[in-house]
Structure formats: structure tokens, C-alpha cells
C-alpha positions in Angstrom: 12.4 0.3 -33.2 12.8 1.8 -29.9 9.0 2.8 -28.8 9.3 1.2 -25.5 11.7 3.8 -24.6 9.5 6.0 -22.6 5.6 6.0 -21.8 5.5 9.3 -23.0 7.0 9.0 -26.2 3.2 7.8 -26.8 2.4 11.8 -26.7 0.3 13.2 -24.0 -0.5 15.6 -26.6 -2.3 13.9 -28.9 -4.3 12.0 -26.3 -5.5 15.2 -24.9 -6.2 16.8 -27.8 -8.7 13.6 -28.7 -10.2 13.9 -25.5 -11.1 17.2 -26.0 -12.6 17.1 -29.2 -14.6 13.7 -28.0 -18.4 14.4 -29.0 -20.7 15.8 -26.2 -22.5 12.9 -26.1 -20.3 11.0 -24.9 -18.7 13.3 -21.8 -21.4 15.2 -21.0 -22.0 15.9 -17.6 -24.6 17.1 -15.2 -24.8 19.7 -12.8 -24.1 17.2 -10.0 -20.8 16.2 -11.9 -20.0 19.9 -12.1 -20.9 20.3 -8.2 -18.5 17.5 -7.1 -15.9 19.0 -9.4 -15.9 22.2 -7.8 -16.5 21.0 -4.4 -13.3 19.3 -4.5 -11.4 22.6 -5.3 -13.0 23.5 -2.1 -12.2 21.3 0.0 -8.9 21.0 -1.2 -8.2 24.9 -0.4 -9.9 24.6 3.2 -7.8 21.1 4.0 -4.2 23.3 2.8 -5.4 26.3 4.9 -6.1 24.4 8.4 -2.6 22.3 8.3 -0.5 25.1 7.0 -1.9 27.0 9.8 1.2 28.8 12.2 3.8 27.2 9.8 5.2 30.4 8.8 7.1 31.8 11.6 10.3 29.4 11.3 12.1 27.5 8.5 11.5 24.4 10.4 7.5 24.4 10.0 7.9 26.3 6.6 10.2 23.5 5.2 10.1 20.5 7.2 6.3 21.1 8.6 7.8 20.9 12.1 8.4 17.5 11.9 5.1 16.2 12.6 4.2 14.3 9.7 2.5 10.7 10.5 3.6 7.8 8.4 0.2 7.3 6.5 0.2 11.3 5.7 4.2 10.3 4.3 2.7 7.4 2.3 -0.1 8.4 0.7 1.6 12.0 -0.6 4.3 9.9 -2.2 1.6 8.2 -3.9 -0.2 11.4 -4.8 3.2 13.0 -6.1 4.1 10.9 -8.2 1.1 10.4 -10.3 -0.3 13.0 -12.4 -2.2 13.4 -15.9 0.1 11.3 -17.7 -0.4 8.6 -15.7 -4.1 8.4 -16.3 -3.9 9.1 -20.2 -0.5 8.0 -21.4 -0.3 5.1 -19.6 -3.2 3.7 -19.9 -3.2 4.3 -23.6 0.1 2.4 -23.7 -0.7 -0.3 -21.3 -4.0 -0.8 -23.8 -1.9 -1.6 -26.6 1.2 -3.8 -24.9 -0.6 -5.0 -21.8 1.3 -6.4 -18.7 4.4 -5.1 -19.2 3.3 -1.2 -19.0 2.8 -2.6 -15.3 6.4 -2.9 -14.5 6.4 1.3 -14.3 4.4 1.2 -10.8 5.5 -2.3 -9.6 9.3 -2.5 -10.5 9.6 1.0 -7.7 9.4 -1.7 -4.8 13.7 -2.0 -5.4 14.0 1.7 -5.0 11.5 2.1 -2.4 13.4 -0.5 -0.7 17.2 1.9 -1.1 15.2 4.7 0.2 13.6 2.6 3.5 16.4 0.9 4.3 19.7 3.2 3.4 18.7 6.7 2.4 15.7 7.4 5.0 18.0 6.4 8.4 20.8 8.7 6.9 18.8 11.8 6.1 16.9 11.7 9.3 19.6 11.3 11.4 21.7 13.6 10.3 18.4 16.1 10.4 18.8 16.6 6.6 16.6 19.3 5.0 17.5 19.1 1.2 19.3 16.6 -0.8 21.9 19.3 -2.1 22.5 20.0 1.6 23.0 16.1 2.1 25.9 16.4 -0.6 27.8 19.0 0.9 28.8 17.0 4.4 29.8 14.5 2.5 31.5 16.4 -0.5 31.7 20.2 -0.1 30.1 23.2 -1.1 30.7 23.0 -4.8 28.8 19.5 -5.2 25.9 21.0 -3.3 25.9 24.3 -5.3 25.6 22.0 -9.0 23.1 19.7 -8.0 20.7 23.0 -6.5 21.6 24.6 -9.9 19.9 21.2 -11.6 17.2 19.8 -9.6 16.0 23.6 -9.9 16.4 23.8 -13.4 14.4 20.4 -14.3 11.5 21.4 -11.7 11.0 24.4 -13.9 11.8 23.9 -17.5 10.9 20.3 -17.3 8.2 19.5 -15.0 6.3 22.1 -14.4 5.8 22.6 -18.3 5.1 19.4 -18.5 2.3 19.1 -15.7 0.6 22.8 -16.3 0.3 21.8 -20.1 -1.6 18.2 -19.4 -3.5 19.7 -16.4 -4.5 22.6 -18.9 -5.3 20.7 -21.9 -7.0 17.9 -19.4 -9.5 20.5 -17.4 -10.6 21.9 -21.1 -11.2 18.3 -22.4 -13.2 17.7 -18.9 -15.2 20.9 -19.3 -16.2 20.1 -23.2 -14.1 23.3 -24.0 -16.0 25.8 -21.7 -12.7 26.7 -19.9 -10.2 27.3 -22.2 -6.5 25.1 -21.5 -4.9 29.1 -20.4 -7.5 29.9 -18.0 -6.8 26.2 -16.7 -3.5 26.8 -16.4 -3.7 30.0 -14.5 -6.7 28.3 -12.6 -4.6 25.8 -11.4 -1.8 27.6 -10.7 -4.1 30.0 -8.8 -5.7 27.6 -6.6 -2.9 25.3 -6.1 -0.6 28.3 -5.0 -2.8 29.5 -2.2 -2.2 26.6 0.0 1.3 25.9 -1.1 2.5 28.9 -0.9 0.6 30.3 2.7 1.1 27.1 4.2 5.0 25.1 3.2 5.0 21.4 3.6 2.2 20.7 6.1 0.0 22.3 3.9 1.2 20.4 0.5 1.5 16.7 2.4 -1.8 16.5 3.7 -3.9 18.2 0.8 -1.8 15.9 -1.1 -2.9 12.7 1.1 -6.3 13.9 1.0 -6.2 14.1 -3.0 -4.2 10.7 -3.1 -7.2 8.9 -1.6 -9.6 10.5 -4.2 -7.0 9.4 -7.3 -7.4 5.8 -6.0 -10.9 6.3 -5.5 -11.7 7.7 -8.6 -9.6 4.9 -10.7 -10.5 2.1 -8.9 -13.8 2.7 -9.4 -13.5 2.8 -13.1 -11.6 -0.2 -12.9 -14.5 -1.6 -11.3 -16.8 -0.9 -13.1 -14.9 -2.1 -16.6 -14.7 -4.8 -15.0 -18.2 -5.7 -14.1 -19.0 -4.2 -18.0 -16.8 -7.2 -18.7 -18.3 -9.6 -17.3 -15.5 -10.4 -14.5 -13.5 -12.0 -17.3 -9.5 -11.8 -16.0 -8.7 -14.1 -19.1 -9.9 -11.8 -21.7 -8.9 -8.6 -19.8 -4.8 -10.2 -19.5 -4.7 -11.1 -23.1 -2.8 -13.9 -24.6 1.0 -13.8 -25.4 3.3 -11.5 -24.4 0.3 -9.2 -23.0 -0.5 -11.7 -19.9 3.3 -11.1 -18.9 5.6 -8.4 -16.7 8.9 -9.4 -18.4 9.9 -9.8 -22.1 12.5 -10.9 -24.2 15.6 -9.1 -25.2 14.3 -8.7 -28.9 11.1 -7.3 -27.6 10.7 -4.1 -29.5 8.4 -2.5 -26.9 9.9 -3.7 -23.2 13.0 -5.8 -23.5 13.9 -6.8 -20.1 16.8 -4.6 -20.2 14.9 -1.8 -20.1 13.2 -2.7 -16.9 17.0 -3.4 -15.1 17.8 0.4 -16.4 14.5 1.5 -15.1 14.6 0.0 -11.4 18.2 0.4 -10.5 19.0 4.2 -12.0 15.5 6.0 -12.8 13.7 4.8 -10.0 16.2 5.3 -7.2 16.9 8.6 -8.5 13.6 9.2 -8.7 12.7 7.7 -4.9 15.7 8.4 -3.1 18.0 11.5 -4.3 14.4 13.6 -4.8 13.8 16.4 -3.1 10.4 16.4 -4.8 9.9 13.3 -2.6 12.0 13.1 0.1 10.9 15.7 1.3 7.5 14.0 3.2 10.1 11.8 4.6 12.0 14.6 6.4 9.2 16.2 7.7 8.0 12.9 9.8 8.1 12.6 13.7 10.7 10.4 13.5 12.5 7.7 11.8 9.9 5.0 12.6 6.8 7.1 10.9 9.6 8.3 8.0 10.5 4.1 7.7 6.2 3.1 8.1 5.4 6.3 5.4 8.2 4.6 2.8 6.4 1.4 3.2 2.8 2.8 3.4 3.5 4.0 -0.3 4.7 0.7 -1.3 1.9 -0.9 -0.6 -0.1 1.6 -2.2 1.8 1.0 -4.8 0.3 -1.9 -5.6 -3.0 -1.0 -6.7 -1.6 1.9 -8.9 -1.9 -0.3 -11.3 -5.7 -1.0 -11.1 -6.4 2.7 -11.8 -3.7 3.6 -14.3 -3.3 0.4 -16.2 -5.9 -2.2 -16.1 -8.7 0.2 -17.4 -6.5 0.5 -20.8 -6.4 -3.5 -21.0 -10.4 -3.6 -20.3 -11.6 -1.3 -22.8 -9.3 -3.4 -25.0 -11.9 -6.4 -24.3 -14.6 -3.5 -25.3 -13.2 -2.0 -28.2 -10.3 -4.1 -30.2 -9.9 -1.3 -32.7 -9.2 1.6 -31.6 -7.2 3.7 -33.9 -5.5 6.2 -31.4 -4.9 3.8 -28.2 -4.1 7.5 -26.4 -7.8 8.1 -26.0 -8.5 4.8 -23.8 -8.8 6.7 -20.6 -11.5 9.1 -21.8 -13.6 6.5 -24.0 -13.7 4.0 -21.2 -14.5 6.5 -18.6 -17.8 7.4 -21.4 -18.3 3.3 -21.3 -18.7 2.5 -18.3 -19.0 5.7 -16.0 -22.6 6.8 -15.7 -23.5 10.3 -15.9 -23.7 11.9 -12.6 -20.4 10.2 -11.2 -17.7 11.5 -13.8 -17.8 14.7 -11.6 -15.6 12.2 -9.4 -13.2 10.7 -11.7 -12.3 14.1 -13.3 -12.0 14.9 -9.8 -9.3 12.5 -9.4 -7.9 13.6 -12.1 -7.4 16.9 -11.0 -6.2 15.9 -8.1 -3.3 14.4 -9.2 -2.4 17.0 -11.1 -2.6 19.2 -8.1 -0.5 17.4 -5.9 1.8 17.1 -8.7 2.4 20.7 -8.9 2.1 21.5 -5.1 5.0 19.2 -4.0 7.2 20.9 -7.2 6.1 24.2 -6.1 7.3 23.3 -2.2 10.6 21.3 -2.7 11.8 24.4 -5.7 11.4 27.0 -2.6 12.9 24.9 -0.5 16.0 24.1 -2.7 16.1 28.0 -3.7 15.5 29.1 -0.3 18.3 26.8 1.8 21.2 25.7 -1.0 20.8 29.1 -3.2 20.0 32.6 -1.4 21.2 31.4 2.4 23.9 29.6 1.0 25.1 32.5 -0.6 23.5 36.1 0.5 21.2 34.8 3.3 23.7 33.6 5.7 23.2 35.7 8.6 18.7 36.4 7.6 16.2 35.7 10.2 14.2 32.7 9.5 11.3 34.6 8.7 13.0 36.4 5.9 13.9 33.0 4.7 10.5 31.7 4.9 9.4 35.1 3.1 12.3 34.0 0.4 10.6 30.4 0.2 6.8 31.4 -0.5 8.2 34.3 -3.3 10.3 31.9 -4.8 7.6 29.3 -4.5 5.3 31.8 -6.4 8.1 32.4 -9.0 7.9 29.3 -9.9 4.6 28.9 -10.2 4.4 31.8 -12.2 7.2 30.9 -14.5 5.5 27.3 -14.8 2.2 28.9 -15.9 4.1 31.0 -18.6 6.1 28.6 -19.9 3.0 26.4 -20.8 2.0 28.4 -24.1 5.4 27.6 -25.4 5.3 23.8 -24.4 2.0 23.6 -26.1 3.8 24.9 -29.5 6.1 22.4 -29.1 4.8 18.6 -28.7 8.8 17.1 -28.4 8.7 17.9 -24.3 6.5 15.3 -23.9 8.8 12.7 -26.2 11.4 13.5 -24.6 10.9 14.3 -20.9 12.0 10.6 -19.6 14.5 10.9 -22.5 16.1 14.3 -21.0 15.7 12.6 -17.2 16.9 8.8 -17.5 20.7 9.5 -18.8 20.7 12.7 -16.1 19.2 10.6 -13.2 22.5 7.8 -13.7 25.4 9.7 -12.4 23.2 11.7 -9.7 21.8 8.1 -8.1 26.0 7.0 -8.4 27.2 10.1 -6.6 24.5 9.2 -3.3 25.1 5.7 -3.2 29.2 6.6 -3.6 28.4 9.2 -0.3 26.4 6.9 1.2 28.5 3.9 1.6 32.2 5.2 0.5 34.1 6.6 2.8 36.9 7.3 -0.1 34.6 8.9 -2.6 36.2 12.5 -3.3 34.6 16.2 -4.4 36.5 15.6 -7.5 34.8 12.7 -8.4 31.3 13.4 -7.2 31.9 17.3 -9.4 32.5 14.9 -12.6 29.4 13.4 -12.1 27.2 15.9 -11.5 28.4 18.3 -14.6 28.1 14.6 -16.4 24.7 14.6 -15.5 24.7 18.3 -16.5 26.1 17.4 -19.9 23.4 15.1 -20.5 20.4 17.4 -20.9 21.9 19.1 -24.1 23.5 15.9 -25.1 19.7 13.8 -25.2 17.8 17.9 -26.9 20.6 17.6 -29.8 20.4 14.3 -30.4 17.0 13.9 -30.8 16.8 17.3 -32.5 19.3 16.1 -34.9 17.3 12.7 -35.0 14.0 14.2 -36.7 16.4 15.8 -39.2 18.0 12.1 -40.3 20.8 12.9 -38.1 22.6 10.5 -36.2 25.4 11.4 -33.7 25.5 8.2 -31.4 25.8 4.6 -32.4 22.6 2.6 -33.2 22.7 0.8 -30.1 23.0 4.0 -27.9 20.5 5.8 -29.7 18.6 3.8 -27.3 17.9 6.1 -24.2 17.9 3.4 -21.8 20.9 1.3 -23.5 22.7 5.3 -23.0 21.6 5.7 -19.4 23.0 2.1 -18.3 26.4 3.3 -20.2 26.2 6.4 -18.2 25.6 4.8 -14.9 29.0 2.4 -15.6 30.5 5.1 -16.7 29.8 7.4 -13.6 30.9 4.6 -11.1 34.3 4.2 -13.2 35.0 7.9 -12.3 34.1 7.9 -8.6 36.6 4.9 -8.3 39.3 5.7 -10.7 38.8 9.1 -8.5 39.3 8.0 -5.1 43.3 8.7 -5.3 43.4 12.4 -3.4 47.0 12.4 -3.9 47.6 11.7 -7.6 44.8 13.3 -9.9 46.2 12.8 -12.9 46.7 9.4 -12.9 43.2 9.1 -11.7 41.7 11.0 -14.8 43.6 8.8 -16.9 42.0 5.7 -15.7 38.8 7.3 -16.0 38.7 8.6 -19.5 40.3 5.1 -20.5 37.3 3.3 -18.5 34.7 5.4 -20.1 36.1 4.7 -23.7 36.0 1.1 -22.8 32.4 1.3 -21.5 31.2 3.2 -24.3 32.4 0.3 -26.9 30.7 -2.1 -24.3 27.4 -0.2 -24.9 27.7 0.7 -28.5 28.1 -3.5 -29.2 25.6 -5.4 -26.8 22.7 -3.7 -24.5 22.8 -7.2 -22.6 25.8 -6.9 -21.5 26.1 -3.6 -20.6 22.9 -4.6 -18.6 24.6 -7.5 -16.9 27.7 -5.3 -16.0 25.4 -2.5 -14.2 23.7 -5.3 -12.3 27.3 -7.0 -11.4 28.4 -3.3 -10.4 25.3 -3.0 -7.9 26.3 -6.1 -6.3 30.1 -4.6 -6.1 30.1 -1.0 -4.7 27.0 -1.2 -3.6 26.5 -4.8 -2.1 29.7 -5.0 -0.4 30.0 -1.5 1.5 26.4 -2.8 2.9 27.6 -6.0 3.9 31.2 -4.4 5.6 29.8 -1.2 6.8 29.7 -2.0 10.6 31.0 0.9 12.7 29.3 4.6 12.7 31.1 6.9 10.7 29.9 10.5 10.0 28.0 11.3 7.0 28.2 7.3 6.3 25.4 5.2 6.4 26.3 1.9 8.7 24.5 -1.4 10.0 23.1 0.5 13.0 20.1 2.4 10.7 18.9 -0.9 10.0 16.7 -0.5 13.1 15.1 2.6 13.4 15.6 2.6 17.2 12.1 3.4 18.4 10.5 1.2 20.5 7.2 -0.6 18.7 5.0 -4.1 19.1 6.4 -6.6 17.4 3.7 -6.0 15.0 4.4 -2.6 14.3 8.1 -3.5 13.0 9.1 -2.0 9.7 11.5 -5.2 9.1 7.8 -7.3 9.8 6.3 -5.5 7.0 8.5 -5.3 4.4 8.9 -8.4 4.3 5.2 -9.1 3.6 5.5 -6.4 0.9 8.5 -8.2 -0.6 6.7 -11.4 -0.4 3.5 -9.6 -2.4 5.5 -7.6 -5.0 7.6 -11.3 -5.6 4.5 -13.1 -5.7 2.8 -10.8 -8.1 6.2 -11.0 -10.3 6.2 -14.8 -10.1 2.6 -15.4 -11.3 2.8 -12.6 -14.1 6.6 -13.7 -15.2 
């Protein structure tokens, strides 16, 4: 009832595992495809040595690559960061069996892009932020900072690492027709991956990754080219009919009721975007605001043709081959219709590209977050910064090395790749709640923004038990918040009821009351319509987040104000962020409009 929950609940696994066990005929590849494969693992080393180069002697050019980042370096390892195996299997196995609508996961980022430009980017820069935990602490103390370290750690490791070493392993064993086994290609990329990251910090991970984002694009747009051309050119056929040719759907829509997508663009995505060290990161490291503001909006625009390479290819081999039976293998039997041998060196390529920068920017932002908010927080007060940058590249190879263990026990157990978007939507609510709340409230409190973040703790073992109990015909939540996205737009109300029932320094009690009685309320609201509770998180936007925008006039520490609007460097007129987002709004609303 609820398969349009996740992308992933379509299993990686299973997609994978096809792949690998696809005859030879129909993936075998040459020795030039081999040399191309293992050229770009070459080149890819070389590129991480040269810029990570001298970026060991000082936190600063360990952890913020001296601040020298260029916007299109920004852009394109935003891009390359946030697309990994999945993307190229999952969703495109999904987006062959829905359509359109699987398109809403790369287009419907343009609103949180837009948080991040326009709020989040101005604040963090100017305030010289290095890690989002450090960002909490001006605004809420020490014991805000310490929880959300604790957490974003936590879910690099146990979460996403598993997650990408497993798909990367099982994906370079399908590539090679079995002659590397998924282990060695776990160790293999954790090997090769770890050299750059961990010699050279953040220089070294953005512009490998902006080299490898270029290559993704490359790769799938050229199979999207070529299905294309197998196809005859024919857009009609390639959209479908129905529901398939459209971006939005109903409320009864069992696969992508519009609902979903309001959850999905106000609380995932700007948790995602904005709050993410995993992201942010590239932003911090820029020269300055402008190329920090142009990198945002260079990955927007990017943004766009995401689609063509993770989507479309799914819908083509549709037109090809109406019948597939497991709609997970798309990627890998269009790749064998329309890629001729000698070039699929290239798109596996790609592939392992993205992978690779996938793991490279956890690797970085986990040592940076252990490094800063953990061990100098605590022990490392008074260290050197080059026993701090020591810390960050052991700590970086921990977690590689814990990443590359864990990956045997993820295989063994197929739920992680259910449930990953399960375990991160409900989390990702209260976090994205607590930023906006320091961003723009100048009454938000530590006790409030605590109760959020151990909310957002609670709902990691909250989501494993539930859907634990779920296999076993168990049931612990109404049927309406069974729903994970229905949950995490209760969770979001809920977590702005408790920063403003929370505001009142001087009478605590009172303010708990209010809060548990809010959340009671909001929990009936979501257990008896998912539209409304959807109408009442976008009325709440407007509210605490609208408002403060439109009234925040005067500078205030810590607060974002009126002022970051303009990033205060002097450009041509044609060089203006304000110039260009507006022709990206104008795009993304066009596309939206013609696909509604």
C-alpha cells in the first residue's frame, strides 16, 4: 500500500544481484573497456594527490581546504556527492515502472537548494563556520552540539557507509562478470578511495569529486542518448500515457501521492542540503560567499539533467522491453541495449565514480565532525593543529575501515536498504526544525533545541522496531502513520510545537505541558488525515519560517538577517546570484508547469 515510500524500498539488493548474474553475452567487455576502467582509478588517485598537496600542516587546509574552493568545484561535488549506485540502479528501476513521478527525487531539491543559497550559506560563511554541530553550539550551547556530533557520526557509519560499500561492492563484481569478488571490491574501494581522502582533506575530496561528477553525467547522458536514438527520438512513447507523463499525483496514488513530495522537499531535502555536513562542507571551503552562493546554484542547475542519466534511461528501455519481470535490472539491460562494446568501460566508469565520491565526502566530513566537535571539544583543547589534522586522517581511516567491515554484515541483511530513507526521513524532521528555529529565532532555547535532537535520536529505534515488528504482523503505530512520510510530517509539527511551547526560559514546566499536549494533539491529526497534516506543515513553513524572513531586518549574532541576501562582493550585473536564480527558478517552474 505504501511502496512509494522510499526508492529504495525497491531493493538495491536484488537489482545487483540480477546484474551480476546477467549472461556474459550480454556485458561482456573488451580490453579497451577494462583499460578505461582502470585508467579512471588512475587518474582519479593522481587528481586527489596534486590538490591535496600542502593541506596537511593546518586544520584550515585539512578541513576547510584553505578556503579556496571555486564555485564550479562547489557545484559539481554537490552533484557528485549525492549520487551514488542507487541512483543508477534503484532509481531507474523505479522510475521504469511509475515514470514521471520518480523525477520529483532530483527536481523537487530546487526548494532546499534555495534555504541553503539564500539563508543557510550567508550564515555559515560569515560566521566562518566549520561544522554544522559547531554552528549549533553559538546558537544553543555545548550540549546541542555534542548530540547532533554523536548522530550525524553515527548515521555516516552504520548507515551510509554500509549502504554505499555494499552497492559499490556488489556493483564492481556485477561490472567485472564476477572476476573480482564484491569483498575484494569493497576493500578495493576503500583502498583507493582512502589514499586521496585521507593524504589530502577537503581539497583533495572536492575536486576528485568534481572531476568524477563530470564523468557520472557523461557516462549517463550518453546512455540516455543513445536509448534515445535506439528509440527513434520518440518523447511520446518514452513519457508514457497517464499518470506516467506527470511530476504530481493524486492523494490516493498508491505510489507518489502529492503528499509525499510536500514531506520530501520541505524536511528530507533541507536536511539533506542544508544541516549536512556531508555537503555543506564544499560550501565552507569556498573563497568567499559569492563562489559559496554561484557553487549552490551551479549544482542546481546541474540538477536538472540528473534526471536524464538516472531516470529517463528506465522510461526508454520501457519503450524497448514492456515486460520486464524484475524492473530493478533496467539500468544493466539497457546499458547491454544500447551501449556498444568498447564504450561500457565508460559508463561502469561513471558508475564507479559516483560511488567514490560518495564515500570520499563521508569519509572527509566523519573526520572532520570527530576531529572538531568530539576529540578538541573534549581532550584536544589545547593540541597543535597538526595533531588535530593527525586525529582527522586516523579517524577518517577508522571509518573507512569500519565501513569496509560492516559491509559483510549488511550483505546478510537486505532490510538496510528498505529502510535507509525509512531510518533517515522521521530523523532528518526535528534536525531541519532546530536550524531553521537558530536561524531565524532569536527566542529558541537549549531546552528546546535538546528535545529535538534526542527526538530525532528516538527515531532511529522507533522506525528498526517498527518495521522489525512489521515483517512479524506486528503493528505498533496507527495505519496512517505506518506511513514513513505521513510519520515524518507528524514529527516535523511536532518538533516546531516544542521549540515554541519551549521558548519560556522562566517557567519550564508550564512549557513542557504545552508541549506534550501539542504533540498528543498532532499525533491524532496525523493518525486521521495525511492531507491535513500535510497542509498544517506547509501553513507552519509559512509561520515560523515565512515571517522571521520577512521581519528579520537588523544584524543580530548567530541570526540570520536581510543583509545576507547580498553576498557583498562586488560582480557584473551578469554575474549576480539573485540574476541567476531566478532563471533557475524560472526553469525548474517551467519544467513543473509542462510535466504537472
Amino acid at each position: 500500500m505504501y511502496a512509494w515510500h522510499t526508492l529504495v524500498s525497491f531493493s538495491v539488493v536484488g537489482a545487483l544481484a540480477d546484474q551480476a548474474e546477467l549472461p556474459a553475452t550480454r556485458s561482456s567487455y573488451t580490453l579497451l573497456d577494462f583499460s578505461v576502467f582502470l585508467g579512471y582509478f588512475l587518474v582519479v588517485v593522481v587528481i586527489g594527490f596534486l590538490a591535496g598537496r600542502g593541506q596537511q600542516t593546518s586544520v584550515g587546509g585539512y578541513f576547510r581546504g584553505g578556503n579556496r574552493l571555486p564555485w564550479f568545484v562547489i557545484g559539481s561535488s554537490i552533484i557528485a556527492a549525492g549520487i551514488s549506485s542507487e541512483q543508477f540502479v534503484s532509481e531507474m528501476g523505479y522510475a521504469y515502472q511509475v515514470g514521471m513521478p520518480v523525477v520529483n527525487w532530483e527536481w523537487l531539491v530546487f526548494p532546499a537548494l534555495s534555504i541553503l543559497l539564500w539563508i543557510f550559506v550567508p550564515l555559515y560563511v560569515r560566521n566562518r563556520i566549520t561544522t554544522m554541530p559547531e554552528y549549533l553550539e553559538r546558537r544553543f550551547g555545548p550540549a546541542v552540539r555534542k548530540i547532533y556530533a554523536y548522530l550525524t557520526v553515527a548515521s555516516y557509519v552504520l548507515v551510509n557507509f554500509a549502504l554505499v560499500f555494499y552497492t559499490g561492492g556488489v556493483a564492481l563484481e556485477a561490472m567485472t562478470e564476477g572476476f573480482i569478488h564484491r569483498l575484494v571490491a569493497v576493500w578495493i574501494l576503500a583502498l583507493v578511495t582512502g589514499l586521496y581522502t585521507v593524504y589530502g582533506g577537503l581539497r583533495a575530496v572536492a575536486w576528485t569529486s568534481s572531476f568524477q561528477c563530470f564523468l557520472l553525467l557523461g557516462g549517463g547522458l550518453y546512455v540516455f542518448f543513445a536509448g534515445m536514438a535506439a528509440i527513434g527520438w520518440d518523447f511520446e512513447a518514452m513519457f508514457g500515457s497517464g499518470q506516467r507523463a506527470h511530476l504530481f499525483t493524486p492523494a490516493h496514488d498508491a505510489e507518489v501521492p502529492w503528499m509525499a513530495l510536500l514531506f520530501l522537499a520541505l524536511s528530507t531535502n533541507v536536511w539533506y542540503y542544508a544541516t549536512n555536513q556531508y555537503i555543506n562542507q564544499r560550501c565552507l571551503a569556498a573563497r568567499n560567499e559569492w563562489h559559496a552562493k554561484m557553487g549552490v546554484l551551479f549544482a542546481g542547475g546541474l540538477q536538472v539533467l540528473i534526471p536524464l542519466a538516472t531516470c529517463f534511461p528506465g522510461m526508454i528501455y520501457r519503450v524497448l522491453n514492456p515486460h520486464l519481470e524484475d524492473f530493478n535490472t533496467a539500468y544493466p539491460m539497457v546499458v547491454a541495449a544500447v551501449v556498444p562494446v568498447g564504450l561500457r568501460g565508460l559508463v561502469s566508469a561513471a558508475i564507479v565514480g559516483a560511488i567514490m565520491s560518495t564515500i570520499s565526502g563521508l569519509v572527509n566530513s566523519t573526520s572532520t565532525i570527530v576531529t572538531l566537535d568530539i576529540v578538541r571539544h573534549s581532550v584536544g583543547v589545547n593540541w597543535s593543529e597538526q595533531r588535530l589534522v593527525r586525529v582527522g586522517r586516523w579517524s577518517g581511516a577508522m571509518a573507512l575501515l569500519i565501513g569496509a567491515l560492516l559491509a559483510p554484515l549488511v550483505m546478510r541483511w537486505e532490510s538496510i536498504f528498505r529502510y535507509a530513507q525509512d531510518i533517515w526521513a522521521p530523523m532528518a524532521a526535528p534536525i531541519v526544525v532546530v536550524f531553521f528555529c537558530g536561524a531565524l529565532w532569536s527566542s529558541a532555547t537549549e531546552r528546546g533545541a535538546c528535545a529535538c535532537m534526542w527526538l530525532a535520536m528516538l527515531t532511529v529505534p522507533l522506525t528498526l522496531v517498527r518495521k522489525i515488528l512489521a515483517e512479524n504482523g506486528i503493528s505498533i503505530l496507527p495505519a496512517n502513520l505506518e506511513n514513513p512520510m505521513v510519520l515524518s510530517g507528524t514529527i516535523y509539527l511536532i518538533s516546531w510545537a516544542i521549540m515554541a511551547t519551549l521558548r519560556n526560559r522562566r517557567r519550564p514546566a508550564a512549557g513542557w505541558f504545552m508541549a506534550l499536549a501539542a504533540s498528543a494533539l498532532l499525533v491524532l491529526v496525523g493518525t486521521w488525515s495525511s492531507v491535513v497534516t500535510a497542509a498544517l506543515v506547509a501553513a507552519a513553513m509559512g509561520v515560523f519560517v515565512g515571517c522571521p524572513l520577512v521581519r528579520r531586518s537588523l544584524p543580530s549574532a548567530g541570526l540570520w538577517d536581510q543583509s545576507m541576501l547580498v553576498s557583498g562582493v562586488k560582480v557584473r550585473w551578469f554575474s549576480r546570484v539573485g540574476i541567476w536564480w531566478f532563471l533557475l527558478a524560472v526553469l525548474f517552474g517551467g519544467l513543473y508547469v509542462y510535466f504537472w
